[in-house]
Rosetta silent file (secondary structure, phi, psi, omega in degrees, C-alpha in Angstrom):
SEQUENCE: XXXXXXXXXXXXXXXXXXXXXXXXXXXXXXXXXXXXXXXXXXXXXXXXXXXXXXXXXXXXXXXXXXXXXXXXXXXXXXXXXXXXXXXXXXXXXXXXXXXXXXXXXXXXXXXXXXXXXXXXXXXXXXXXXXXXXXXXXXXXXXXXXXXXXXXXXXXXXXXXXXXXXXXXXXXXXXXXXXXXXXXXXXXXXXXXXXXXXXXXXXXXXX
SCORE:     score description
SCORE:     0.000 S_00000001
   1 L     0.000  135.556 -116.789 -100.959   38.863   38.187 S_00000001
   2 L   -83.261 -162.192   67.217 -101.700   40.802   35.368 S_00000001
   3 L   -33.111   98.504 -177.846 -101.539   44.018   33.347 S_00000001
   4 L   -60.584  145.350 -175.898 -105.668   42.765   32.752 S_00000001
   5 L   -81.360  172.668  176.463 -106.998   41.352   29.986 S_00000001
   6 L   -93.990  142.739 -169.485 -109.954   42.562   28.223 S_00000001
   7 L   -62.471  158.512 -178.428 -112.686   39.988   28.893 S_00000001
   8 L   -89.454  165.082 -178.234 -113.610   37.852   25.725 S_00000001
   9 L   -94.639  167.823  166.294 -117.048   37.419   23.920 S_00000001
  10 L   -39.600  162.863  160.655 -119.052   33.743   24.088 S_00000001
  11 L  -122.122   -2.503  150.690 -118.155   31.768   21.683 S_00000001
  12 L  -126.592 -176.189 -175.833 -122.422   30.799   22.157 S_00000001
  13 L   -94.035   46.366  123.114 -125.474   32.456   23.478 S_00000001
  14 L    -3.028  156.105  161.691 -125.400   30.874   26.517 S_00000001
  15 L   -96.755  172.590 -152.782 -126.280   32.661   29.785 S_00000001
  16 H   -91.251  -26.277  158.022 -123.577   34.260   31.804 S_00000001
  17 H   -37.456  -85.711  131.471 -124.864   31.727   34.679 S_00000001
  18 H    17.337  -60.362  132.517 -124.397   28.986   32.796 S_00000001
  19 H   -12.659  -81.424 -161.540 -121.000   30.088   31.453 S_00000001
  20 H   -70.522  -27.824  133.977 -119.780   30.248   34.728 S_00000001
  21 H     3.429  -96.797  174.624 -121.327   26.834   35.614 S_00000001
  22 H   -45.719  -42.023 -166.656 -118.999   25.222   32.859 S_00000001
  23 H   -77.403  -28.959  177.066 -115.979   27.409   33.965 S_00000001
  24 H   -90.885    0.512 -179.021 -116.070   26.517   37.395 S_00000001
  25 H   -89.820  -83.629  162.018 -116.768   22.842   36.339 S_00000001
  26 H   -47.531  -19.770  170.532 -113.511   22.849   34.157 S_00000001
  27 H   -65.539  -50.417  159.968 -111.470   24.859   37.070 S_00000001
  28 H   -32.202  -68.050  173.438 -112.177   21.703   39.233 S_00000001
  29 H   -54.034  -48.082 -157.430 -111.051   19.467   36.877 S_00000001
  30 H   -71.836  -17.877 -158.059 -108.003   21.197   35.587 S_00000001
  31 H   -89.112  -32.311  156.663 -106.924   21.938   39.048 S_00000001
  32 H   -39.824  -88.784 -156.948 -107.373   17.755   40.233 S_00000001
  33 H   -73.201   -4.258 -146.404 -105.935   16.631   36.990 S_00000001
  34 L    19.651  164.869 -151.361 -103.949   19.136   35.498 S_00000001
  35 L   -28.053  -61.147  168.899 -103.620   21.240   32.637 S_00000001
  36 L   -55.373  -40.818 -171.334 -102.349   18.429   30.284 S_00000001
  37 L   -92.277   19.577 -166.268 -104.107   15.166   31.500 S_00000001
  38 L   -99.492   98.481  152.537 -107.193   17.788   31.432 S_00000001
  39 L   -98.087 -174.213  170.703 -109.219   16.991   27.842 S_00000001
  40 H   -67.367  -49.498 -169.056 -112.645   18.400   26.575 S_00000001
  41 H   -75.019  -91.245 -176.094 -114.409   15.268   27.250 S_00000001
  42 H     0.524  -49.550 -171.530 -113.361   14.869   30.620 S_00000001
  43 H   -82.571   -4.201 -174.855 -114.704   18.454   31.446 S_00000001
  44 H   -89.489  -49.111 -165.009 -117.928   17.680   29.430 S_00000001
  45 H   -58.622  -20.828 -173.084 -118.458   14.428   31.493 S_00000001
  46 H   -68.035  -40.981 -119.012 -118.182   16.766   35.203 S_00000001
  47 L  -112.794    4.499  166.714 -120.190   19.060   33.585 S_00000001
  48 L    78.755   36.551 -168.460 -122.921   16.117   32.837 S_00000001
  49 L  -131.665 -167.380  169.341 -122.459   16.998   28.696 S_00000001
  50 L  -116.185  132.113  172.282 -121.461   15.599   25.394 S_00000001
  51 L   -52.044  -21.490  169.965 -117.964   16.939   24.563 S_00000001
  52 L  -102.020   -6.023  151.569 -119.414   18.767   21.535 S_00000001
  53 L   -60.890  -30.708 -170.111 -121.895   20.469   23.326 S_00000001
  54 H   -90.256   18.267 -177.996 -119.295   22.351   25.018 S_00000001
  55 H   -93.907   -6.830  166.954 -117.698   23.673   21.900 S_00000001
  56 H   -78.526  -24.641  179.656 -120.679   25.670   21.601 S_00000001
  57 H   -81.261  -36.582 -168.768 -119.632   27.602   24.961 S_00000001
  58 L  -135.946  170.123 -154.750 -116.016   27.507   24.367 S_00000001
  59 L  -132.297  -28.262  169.635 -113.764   26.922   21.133 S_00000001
  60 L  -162.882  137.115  174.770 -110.853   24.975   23.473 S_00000001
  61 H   -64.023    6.109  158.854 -110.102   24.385   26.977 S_00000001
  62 H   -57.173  -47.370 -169.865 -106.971   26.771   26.380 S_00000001
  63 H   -81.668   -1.130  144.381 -109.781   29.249   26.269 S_00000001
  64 H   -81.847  -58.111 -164.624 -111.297   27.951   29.406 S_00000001
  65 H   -52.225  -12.442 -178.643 -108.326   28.017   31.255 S_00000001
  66 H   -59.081  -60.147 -172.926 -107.765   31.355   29.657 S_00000001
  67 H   -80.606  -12.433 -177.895 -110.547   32.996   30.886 S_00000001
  68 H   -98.804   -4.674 -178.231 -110.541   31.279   34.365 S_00000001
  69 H   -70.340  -79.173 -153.100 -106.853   32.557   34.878 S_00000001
  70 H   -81.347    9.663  103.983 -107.632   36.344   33.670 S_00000001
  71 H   -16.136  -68.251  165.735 -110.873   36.057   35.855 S_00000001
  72 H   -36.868  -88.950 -177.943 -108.831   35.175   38.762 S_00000001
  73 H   -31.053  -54.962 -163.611 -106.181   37.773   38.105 S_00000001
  74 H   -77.992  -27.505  179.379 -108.400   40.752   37.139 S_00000001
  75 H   -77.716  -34.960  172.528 -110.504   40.528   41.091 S_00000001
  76 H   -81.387   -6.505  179.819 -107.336   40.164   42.443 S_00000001
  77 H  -110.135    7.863  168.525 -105.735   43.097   41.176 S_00000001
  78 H   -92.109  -54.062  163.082 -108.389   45.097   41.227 S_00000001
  79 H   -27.756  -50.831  179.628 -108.357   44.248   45.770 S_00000001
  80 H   -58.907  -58.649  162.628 -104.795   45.074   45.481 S_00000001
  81 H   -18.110  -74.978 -142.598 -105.202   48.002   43.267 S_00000001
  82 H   -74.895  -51.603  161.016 -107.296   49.571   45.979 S_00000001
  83 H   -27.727  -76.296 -159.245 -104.655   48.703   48.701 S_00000001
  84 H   -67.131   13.644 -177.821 -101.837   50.028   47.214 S_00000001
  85 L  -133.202   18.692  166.502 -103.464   53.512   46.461 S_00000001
  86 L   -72.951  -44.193 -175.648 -105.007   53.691   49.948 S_00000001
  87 L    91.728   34.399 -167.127 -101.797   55.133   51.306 S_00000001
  88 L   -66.268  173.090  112.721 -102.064   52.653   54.249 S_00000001
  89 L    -0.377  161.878  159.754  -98.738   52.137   56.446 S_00000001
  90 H   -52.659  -49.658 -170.379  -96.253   49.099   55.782 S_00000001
  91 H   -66.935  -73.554 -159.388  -97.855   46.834   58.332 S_00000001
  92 H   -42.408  -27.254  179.976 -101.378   47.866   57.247 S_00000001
  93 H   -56.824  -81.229 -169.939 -100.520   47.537   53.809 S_00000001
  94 H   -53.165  -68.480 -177.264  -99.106   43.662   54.225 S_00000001
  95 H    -9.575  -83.635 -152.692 -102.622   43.568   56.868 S_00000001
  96 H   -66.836  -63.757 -170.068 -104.894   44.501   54.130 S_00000001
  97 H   -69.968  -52.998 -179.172 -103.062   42.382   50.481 S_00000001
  98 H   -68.307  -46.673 -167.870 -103.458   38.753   53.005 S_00000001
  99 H   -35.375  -70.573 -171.993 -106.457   39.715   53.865 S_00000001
 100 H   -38.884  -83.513 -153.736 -107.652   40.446   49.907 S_00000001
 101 H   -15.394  -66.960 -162.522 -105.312   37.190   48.796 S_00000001
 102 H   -94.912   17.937  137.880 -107.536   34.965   51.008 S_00000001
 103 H   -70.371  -51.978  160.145 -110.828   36.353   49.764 S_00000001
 104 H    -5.438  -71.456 -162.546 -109.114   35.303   46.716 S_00000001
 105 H   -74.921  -52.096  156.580 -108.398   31.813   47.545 S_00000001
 106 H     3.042  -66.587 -172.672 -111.912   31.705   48.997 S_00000001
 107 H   -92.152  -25.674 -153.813 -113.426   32.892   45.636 S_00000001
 108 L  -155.945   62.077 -172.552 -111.405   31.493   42.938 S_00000001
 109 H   -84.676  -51.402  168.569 -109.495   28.140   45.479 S_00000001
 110 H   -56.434  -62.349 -166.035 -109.375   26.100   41.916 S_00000001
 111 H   -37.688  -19.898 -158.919 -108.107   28.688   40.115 S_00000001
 112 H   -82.255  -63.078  171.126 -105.178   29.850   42.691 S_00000001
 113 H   -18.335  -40.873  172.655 -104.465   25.712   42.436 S_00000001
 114 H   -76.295  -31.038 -159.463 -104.468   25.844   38.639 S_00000001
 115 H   -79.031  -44.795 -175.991 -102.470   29.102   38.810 S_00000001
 116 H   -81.500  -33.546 -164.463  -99.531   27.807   41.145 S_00000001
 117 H   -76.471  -60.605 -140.209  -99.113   24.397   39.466 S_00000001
 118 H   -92.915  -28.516 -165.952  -99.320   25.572   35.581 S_00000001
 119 H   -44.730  -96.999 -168.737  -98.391   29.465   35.592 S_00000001
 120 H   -36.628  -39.625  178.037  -94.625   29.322   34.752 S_00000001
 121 H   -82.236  -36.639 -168.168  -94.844   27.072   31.923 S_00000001
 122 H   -74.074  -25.815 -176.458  -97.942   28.443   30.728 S_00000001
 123 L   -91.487    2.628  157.422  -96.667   32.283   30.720 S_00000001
 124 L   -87.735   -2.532 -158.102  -94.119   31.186   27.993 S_00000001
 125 L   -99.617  158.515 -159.077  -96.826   30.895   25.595 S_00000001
 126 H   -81.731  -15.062 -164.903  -97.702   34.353   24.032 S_00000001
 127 H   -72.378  -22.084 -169.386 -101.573   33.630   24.675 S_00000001
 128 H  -115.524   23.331 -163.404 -100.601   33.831   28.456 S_00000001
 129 H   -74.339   14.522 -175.561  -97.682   36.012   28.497 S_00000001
 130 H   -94.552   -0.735 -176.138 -100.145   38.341   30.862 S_00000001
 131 H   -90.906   -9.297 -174.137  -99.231   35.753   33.652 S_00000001
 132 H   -89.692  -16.905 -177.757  -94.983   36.817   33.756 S_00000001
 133 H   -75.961  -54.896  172.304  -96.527   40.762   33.925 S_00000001
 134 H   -42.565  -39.437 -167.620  -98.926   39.577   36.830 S_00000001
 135 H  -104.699   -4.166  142.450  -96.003   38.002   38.477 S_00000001
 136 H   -62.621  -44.966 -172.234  -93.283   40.782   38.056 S_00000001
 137 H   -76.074  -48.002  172.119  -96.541   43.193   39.114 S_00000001
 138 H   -57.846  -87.995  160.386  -96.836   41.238   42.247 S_00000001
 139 H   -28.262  -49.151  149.553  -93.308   40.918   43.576 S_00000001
 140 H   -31.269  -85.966  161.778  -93.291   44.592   43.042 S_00000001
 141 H   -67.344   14.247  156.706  -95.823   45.241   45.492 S_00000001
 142 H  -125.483  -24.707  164.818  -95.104   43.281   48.153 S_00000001
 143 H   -36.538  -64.068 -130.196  -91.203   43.660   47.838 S_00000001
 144 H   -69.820   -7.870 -149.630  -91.675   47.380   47.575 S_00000001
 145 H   -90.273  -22.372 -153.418  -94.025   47.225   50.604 S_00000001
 146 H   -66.813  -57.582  169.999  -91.829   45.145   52.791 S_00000001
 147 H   -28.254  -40.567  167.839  -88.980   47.627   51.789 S_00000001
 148 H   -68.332  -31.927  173.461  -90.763   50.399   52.884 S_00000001
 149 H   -52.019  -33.940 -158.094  -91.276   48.777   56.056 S_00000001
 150 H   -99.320  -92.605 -114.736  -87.755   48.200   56.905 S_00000001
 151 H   -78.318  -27.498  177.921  -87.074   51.935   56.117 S_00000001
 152 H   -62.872  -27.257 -164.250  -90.207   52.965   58.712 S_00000001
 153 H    75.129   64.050  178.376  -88.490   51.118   61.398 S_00000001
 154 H  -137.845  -37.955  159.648  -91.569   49.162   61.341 S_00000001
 155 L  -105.911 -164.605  160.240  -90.562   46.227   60.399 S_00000001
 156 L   -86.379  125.933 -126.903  -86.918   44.845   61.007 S_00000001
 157 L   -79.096  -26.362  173.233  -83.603   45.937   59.700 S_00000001
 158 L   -80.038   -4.657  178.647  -82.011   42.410   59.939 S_00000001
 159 L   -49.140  120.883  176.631  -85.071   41.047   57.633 S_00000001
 160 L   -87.327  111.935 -153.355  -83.467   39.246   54.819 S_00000001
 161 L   -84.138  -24.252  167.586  -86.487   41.218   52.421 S_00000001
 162 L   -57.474  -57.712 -175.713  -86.200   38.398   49.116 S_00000001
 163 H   -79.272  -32.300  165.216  -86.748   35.657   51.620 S_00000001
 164 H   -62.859   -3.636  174.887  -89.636   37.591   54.032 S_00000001
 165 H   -75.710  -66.143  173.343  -91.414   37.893   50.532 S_00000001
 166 H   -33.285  -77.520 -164.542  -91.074   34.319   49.623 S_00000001
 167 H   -56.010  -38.839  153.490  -92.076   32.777   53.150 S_00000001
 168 H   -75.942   -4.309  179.141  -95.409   35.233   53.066 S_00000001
 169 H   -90.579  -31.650 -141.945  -96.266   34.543   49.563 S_00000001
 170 H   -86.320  -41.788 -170.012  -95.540   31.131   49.901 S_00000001
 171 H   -63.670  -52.319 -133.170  -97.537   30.902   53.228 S_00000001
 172 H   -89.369  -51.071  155.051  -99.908   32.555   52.412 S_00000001
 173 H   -51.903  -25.192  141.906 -101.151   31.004   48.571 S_00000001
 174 H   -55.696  -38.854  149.163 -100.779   27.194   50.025 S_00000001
 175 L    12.305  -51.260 -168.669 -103.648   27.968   51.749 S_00000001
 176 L   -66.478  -36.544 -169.007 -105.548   26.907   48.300 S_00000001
 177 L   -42.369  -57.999 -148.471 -104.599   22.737   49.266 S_00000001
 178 L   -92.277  -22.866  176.527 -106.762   23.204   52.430 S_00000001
 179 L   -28.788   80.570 -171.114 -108.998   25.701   51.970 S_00000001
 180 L  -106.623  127.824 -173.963 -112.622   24.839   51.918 S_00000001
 181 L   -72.182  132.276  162.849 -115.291   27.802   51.133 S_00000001
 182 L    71.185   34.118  172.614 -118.197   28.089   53.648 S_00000001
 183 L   -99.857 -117.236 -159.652 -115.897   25.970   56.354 S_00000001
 184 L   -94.910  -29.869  160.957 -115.412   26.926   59.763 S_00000001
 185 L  -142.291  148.299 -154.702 -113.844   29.991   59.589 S_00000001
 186 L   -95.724  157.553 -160.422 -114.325   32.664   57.378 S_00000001
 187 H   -41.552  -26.185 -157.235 -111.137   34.162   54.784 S_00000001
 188 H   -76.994  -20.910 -155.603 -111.209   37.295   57.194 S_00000001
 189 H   -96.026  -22.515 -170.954 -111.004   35.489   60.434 S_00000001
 190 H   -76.189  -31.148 -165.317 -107.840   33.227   58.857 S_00000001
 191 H   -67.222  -20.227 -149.915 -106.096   36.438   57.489 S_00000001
 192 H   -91.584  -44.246 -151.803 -106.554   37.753   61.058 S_00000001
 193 H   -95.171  -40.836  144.867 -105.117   34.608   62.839 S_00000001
 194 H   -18.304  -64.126 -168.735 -102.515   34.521   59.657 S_00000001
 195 H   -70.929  -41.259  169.639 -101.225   38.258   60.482 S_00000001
 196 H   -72.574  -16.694 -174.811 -100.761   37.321   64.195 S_00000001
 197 H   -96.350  -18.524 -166.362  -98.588   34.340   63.716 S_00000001
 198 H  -101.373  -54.481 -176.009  -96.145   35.960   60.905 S_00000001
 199 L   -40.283  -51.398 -152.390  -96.614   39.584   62.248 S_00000001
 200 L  -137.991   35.313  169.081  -96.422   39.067   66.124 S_00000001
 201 L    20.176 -178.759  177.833  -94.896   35.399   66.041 S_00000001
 202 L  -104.776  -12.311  170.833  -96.450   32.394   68.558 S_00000001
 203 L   -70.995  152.931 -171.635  -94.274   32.475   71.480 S_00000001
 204 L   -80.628  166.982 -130.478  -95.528   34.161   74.902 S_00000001
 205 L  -141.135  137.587  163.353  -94.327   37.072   75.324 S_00000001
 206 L  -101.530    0.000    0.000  -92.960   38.415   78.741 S_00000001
């Protein structure tokens, strides 16, 4: 999750509505069907088009998925950004990045889907090589935070800190299967009920 890219120009005059329409049209698809079994006509047909109509918005669906990746990436690392240079505590720290993440998943739930299946193959290619910096950039900041934790006496000293990474990233970014936007509870109230079950476990307490 990156060093960000600089956003790209149209490749028509489209509006920026409109745009975003089609991008979030193709994010659907690629994240049902994936990357590969994903063509242009397919994403023309969601999007109610002729497959050469969309070549006026975009020049390939590498360059939608391009742009719906480094979309993705650049809000979330901009959330994070703001975390990590708050100077918040360990715990508040870990509080505050699930919290962001599942505005994230919220905001961009195809993309994180597209992002978990396709990322690793797709960050060998040089057009995407901003997704192994994003993912190197990441593990940084939650390692480093967890570390710090364990040094505060805040979190615990027996914490195996490679596997407490995993099981909150992992935990936390599945999310995307179930996730439905505008359902029952809102990202802030899950991070909240999230933070109590990993933080402050589920057993009563004497």
């Amino acid at each position: 999750m990156p060093q960000n890219k600089p956003p790209k120009k149209p490749a028509g005059t489209a509006s920026p509505d409109r745009r975003r329409e089609l991008l979030d049209t193709a994010a659907r698809v690629f994240a049902a069907q994936g990357y590969n079994a994903t063509t242009v006509r397919k994403i023309a047909d969601a999007a109610g088009m002729l497959a050469g109509s969309l070549y006026y918005h975009f020049d390939s669906k590498e360059s939608m998925l391009d742009e719906i990746l480094s979309t993705f990436l650049g809000e979330l690392w901009e959330g994070y950004d703001a975390v990590l240079a708050a100077g918040l505590g360990p715990r508040e720290t870990i509080e505050a990045l699930v919290t962001e993440s599942f505005r994230e998943i919220d905001r961009h739930r195809d993309a994180v889907a597209i992002y978990q299946r396709e990322s690793r193959h797709l960050a060998l290619q040089p057009r995407f090589g901003y997704l192994a910096d994003s993912r190197q950039k990441f593990e940084k900041a939650w390692l480093g935070t967890l570390e710090r934790g364990v040094a505060d006496r805040v979190f615990r000293a027996d914490l195996d800190i490679r596997l407490t990474y995993r099981y909150v990233r992992d935990t936390v970014w599945v999310a995307a299967s179930w996730y439905r936007p505008h359902g029952r509870h809102s990202p802030e109230e899950i991070a909240r009920q999230y933070l109590s079950m990993v933080l402050d476990g589920i057993a009563v307490r004497d």
